[in-house]
N, C-alpha and C positions, 0 to 999 in steps of 0.2 A: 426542566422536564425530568421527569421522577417514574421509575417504574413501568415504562413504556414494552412495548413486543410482547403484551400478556399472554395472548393469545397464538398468532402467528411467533415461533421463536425467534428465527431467521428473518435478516433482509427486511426487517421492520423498523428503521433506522431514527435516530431522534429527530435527525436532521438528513434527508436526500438530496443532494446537490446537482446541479449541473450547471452549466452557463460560461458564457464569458465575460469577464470582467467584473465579477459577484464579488462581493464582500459579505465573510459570514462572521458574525463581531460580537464577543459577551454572550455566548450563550453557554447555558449550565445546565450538561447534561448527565444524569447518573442512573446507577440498577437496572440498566440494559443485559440480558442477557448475549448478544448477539453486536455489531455497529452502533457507535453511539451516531457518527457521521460519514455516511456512505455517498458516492457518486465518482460523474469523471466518466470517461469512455462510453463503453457500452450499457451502462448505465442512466445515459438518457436519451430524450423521448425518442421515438423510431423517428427515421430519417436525417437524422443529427447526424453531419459529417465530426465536428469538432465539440466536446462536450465538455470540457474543460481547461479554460485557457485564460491566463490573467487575473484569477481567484484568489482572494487572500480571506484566511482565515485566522484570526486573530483577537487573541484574548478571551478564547471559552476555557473553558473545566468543565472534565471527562472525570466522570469515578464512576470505578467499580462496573467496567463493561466488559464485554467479550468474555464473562464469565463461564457461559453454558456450550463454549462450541471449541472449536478447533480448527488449526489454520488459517486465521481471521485476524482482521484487526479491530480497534478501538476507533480509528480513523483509519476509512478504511477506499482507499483509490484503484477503482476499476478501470484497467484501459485495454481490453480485448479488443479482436476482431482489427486487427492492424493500427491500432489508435494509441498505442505503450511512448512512442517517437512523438506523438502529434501532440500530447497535451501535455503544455507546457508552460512555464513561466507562472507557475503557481507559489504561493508562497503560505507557509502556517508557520506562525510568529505569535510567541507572548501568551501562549496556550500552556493550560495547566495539566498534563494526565497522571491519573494518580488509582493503586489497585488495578491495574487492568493482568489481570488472571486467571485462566480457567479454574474455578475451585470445585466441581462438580465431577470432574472427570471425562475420558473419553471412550466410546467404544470401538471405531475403526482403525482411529491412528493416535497419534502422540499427540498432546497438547500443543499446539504453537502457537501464542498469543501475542500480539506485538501491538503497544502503543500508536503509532503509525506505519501503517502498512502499505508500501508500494508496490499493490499489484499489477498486474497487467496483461499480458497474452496469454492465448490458449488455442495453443498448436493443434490439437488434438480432436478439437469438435467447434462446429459452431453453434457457441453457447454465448449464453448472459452469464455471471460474473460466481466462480464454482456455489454450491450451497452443499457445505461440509455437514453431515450430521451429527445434530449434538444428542444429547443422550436425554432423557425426561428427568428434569427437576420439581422440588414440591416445595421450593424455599426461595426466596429473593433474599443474598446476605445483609444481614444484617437490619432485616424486619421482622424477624420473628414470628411470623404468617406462613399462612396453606395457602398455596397461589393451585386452585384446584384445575386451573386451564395448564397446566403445565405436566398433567399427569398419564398425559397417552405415551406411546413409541412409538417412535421412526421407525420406517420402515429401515431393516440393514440393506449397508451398497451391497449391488451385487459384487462377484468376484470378479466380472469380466470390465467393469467402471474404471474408464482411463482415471489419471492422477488428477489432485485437483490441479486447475487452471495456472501459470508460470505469473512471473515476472517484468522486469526489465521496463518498467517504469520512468520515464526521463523526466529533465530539465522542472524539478523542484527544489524549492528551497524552506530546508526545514530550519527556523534558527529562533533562539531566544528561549528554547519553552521548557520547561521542566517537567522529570519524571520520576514520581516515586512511585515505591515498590509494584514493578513491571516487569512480565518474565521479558521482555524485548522492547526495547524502550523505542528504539525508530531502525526501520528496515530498507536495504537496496538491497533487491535481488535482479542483480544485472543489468541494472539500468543503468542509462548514460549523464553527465550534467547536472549531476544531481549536488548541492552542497545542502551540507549539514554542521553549521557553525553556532559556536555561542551556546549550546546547548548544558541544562543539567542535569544530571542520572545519578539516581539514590536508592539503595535496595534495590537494582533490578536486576536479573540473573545475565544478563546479557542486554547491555549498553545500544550497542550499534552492531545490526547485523549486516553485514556485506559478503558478497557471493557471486563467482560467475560463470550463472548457470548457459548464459548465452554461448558461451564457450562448450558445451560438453551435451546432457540433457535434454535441453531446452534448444538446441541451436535451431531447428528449422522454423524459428520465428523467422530469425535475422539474416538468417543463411541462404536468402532468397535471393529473384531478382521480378523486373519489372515493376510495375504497380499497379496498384487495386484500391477503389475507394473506400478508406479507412470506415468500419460499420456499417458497410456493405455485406452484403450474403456471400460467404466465399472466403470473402478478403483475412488471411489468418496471416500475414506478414507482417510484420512491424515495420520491414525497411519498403517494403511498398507500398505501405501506407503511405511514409514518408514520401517520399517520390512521386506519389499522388499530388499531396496536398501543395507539394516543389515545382509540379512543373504540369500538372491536369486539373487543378479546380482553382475557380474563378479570381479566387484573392490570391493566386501562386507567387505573383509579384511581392505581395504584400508578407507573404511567408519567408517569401527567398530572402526582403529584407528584413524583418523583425529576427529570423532563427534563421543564420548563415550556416550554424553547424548542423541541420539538419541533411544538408546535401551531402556531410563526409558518413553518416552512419553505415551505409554501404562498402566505402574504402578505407577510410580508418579507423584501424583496430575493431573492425567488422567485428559482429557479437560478443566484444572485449567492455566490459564495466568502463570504460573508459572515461575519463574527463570527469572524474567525482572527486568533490573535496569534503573530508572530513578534518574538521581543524578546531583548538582552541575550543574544544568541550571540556565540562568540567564533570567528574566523576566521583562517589563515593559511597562505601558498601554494595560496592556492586560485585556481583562473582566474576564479572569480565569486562572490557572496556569493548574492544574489537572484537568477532571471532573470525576475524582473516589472518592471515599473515601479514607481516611488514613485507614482505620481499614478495608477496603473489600482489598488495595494494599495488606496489610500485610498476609490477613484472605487469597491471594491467594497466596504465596508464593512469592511475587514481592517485591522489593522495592522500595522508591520513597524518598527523602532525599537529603537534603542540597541546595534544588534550593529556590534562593534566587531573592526577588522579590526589584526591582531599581527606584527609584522618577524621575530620572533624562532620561529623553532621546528624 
């Protein structure tokens, strides 16, 4: 798929996923300005408690997306609306991404482009999955063309427009895949269970992002209590989502057994990044590996070990 979102910029995805136990396999996506592959959460169809669970994606190639916008990903997972905890056991394996960087610039905030991006809640409003605005383009790189649908402007946010949408994203597993020249190669922002192994990162400004915002910012996702059906109206908790799917909707058994650690995200290390492993990645020319500490990975129950950085490539 080639050139895709001509017209709608945003949230016009190559590929929109949702489902459980989907396999998305060999697909080659590129000159996206916006998601090469979006879904997950609150991103599918209304009435969907669980929107993403048991998915493996494996073995596409991503070029040159997420060019025309800001705070987005290349592969890009929505899990608002208390669904961040619920979708899980997802796996991207054996996938290629490569250029994904804003080259057009930004008008409201700072470029954040991230090869895979694990999104997730959004405390602040009940919404569908943020839509950052990108700024009007008249070039697809690298084609040498007047893409003349790309010539209007956004409207600007207003002032009084909460932040976009948070994090905290769980229980995937990104491994095997390579990335070259990517300002953010693969992202945890405060989620739990999450590994990230086997991986390679080439030119890209920052490696592995890890953060946690559940601690600080972002807490009254997590910092809650009771439960709420996860993409339900209302429902903006993460840990009540959890607790929903644990022990009030119909397969509860069936969750209690597949995902045991879903029952401590309320008591252990509560809105703490916890239980993430980054290991045995391979890096080089990159400006950074981590941009966490060693001693805050550890201080949150994560770890981060054995990625070894290469002269050669």
């Amino acid at each position: 798929m080639r050139r895709f979102s001509r017209w709608k910029r945003t949230y016009q995805a190559g590929i929109h996923w949702a489902g459980v136990g989907n396999t998305y396999r060999h697909n080659d996506i590129a000159d996206g300005p916006h998601n090469a592959m979006l879904g997950g959460g609150n991103e599918a169809d209304a009435g969907s408690t669980v929107a993403g669970v048991d998915c493996v994606f494996e073995g596409n190639a991503i070029d040159r997306c997420s060019f025309e916008a800001a705070d987005t990903g290349a592969f890009y997972v929505c899990g608002q609306m208390g669904s961040a905890f619920v979708n899980r056991n997802n796996t991207v394996v054996n996938n290629r991404f490569s250029r994904i960087r804003n080259t057009v610039g930004t008008g409201v905030q700072a470029a954040s482009v991230q090869a895979i991006y694990l999104d997730g809640a959004r405390c602040n409003a009940a919404a569908r999955c943020p839509r950052p605005r990108a700024p009007p383009s008249s070039h697809f790189p690298g084609s040498g063309s007047t893409d003349p649908s790309a010539t209007h402007t956004p409207a600007p946010l207003p002032p009084s427009q909460p932040p976009p949408s948070t994090d905290q994203m769980s229980g995937w597993t990104v491994t095997n895949n390579s990335f070259v020249d990517c300002q953010v190669g693969s992202f945890i922002g405060g989620g739990r269970d999450n590994v990230v192994t086997g991986n390679y990162y080439e030119r890209c400004d920052t490696a592995q992002h890890f953060d946690n915002r559940g601690m600080n910012w972002q807490k009254s996702c997590c910092a809650c209590d009771g439960a709420c059906k996860p993409l339900s109206a209302g429902c903006q908790c993460d840990t009540a989502g959890a607790a929903w799917m644990l022990h009030n909707s119909s397969a509860a058994a069936v969750w209690a057994r597949r995902f045991p650690e879903m029952a401590a995200v309320g008591t252990d290390r509560q809105c703490q990044p916890a239980h993430n492993t980054i290991s045995h990645n391979t890096y080089c020319k990159c400006g950074q590996f981590l941009d966490a500490k060693a001693s805050d990975v550890a201080a949150w129950g994560s770890t981060a070990t054995d990625n070894v950085e290469v002269t050669s490539c």
